[in-house]
C-alpha positions as a Markdown table, in Angstrom:
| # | Residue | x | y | z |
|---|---|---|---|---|
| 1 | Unk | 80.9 | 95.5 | 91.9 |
| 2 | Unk | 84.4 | 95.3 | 90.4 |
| 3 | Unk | 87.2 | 93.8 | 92.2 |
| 4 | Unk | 90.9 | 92.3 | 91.6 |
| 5 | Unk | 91.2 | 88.5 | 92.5 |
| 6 | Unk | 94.2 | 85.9 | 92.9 |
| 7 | Unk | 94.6 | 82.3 | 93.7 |
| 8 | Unk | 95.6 | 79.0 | 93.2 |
| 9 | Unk | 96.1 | 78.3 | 89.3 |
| 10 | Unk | 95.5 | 82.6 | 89.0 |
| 11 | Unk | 99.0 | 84.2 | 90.1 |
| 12 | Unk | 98.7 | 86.9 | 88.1 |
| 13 | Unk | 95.0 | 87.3 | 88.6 |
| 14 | Unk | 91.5 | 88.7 | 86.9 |
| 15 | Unk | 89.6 | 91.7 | 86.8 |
| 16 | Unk | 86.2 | 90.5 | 87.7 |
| 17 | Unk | 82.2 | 91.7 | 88.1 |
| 18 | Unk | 79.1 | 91.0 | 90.0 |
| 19 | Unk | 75.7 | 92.6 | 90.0 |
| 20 | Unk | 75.6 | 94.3 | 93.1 |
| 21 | Unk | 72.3 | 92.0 | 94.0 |
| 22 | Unk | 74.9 | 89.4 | 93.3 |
| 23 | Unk | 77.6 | 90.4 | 95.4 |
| 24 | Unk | 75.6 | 90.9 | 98.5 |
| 25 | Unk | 75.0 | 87.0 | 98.3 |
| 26 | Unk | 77.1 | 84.4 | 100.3 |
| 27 | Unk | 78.1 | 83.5 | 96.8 |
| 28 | Unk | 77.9 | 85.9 | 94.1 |
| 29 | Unk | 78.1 | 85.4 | 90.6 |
| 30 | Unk | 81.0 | 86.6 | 89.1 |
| 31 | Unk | 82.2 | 87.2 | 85.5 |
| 32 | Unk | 85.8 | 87.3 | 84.3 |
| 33 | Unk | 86.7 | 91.4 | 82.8 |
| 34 | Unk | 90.4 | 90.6 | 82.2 |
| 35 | Unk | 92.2 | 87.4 | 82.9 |
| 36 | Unk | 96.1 | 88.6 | 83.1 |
| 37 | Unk | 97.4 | 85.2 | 83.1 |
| 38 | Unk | 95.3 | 84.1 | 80.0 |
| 39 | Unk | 96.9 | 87.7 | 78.2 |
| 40 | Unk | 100.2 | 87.0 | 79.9 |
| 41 | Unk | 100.3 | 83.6 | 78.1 |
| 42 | Unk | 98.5 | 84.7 | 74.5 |
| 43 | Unk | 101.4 | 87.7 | 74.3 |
| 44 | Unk | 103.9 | 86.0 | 75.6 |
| 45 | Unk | 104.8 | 88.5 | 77.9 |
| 46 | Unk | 104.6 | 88.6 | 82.0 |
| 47 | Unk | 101.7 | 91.1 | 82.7 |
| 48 | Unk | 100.9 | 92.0 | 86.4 |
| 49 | Unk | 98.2 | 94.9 | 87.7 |
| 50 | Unk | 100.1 | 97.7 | 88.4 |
| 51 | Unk | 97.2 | 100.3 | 89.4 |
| 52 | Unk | 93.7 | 100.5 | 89.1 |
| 53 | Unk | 92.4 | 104.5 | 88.7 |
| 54 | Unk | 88.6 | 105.5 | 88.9 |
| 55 | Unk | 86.8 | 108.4 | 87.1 |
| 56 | Unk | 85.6 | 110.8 | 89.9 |
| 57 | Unk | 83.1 | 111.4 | 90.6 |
| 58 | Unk | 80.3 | 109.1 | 89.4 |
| 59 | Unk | 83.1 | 105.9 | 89.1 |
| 60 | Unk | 81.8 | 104.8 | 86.0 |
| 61 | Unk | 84.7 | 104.1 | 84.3 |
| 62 | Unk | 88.3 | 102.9 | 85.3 |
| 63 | Unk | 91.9 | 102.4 | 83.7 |
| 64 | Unk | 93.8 | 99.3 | 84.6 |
| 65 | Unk | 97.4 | 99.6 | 84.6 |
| 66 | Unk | 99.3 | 97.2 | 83.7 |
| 67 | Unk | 103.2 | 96.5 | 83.9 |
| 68 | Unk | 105.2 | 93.6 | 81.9 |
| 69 | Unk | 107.6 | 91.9 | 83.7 |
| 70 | Unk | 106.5 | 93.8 | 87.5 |
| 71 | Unk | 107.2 | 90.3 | 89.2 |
| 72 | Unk | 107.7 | 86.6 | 88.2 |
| 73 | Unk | 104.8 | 84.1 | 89.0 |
């Protein structure tokens, strides 16, 4: 299971993954795909999710979008 997260200390947010054994726990395990505000800061620039698109059908594989300068933290 893939899903987009943001919080406290994480404005931009992360791209994150958790078997789906994992997710169906009260507390899954997750792993970190993309961190934007760790690649905001190591480029210097101000990177935000812009759109996330799936490959129909079988969802295997998806593009993140990403847009520098969509908002200000």
């Amino acid at each position: 299971m893939y899903n987009f997260w943001q919080g406290k200390g994480h404005v931009r947010g992360y791209w994150r993954k958790a078997a789906l054994e994992s997710y169906r726990t009260a507390a899954p395990e997750w792993a970190t795909v993309l961190d934007l505000d760790e690649l905001a800061q190591a480029e210097k620039a101000n990177w935000f999710l812009k759109g996330i698109t799936t490959a129909e059908p079988a969802e295997h594989r998806c593009l993140l979008a990403l847009s520098d300068g969509a908002r200000t933290p």
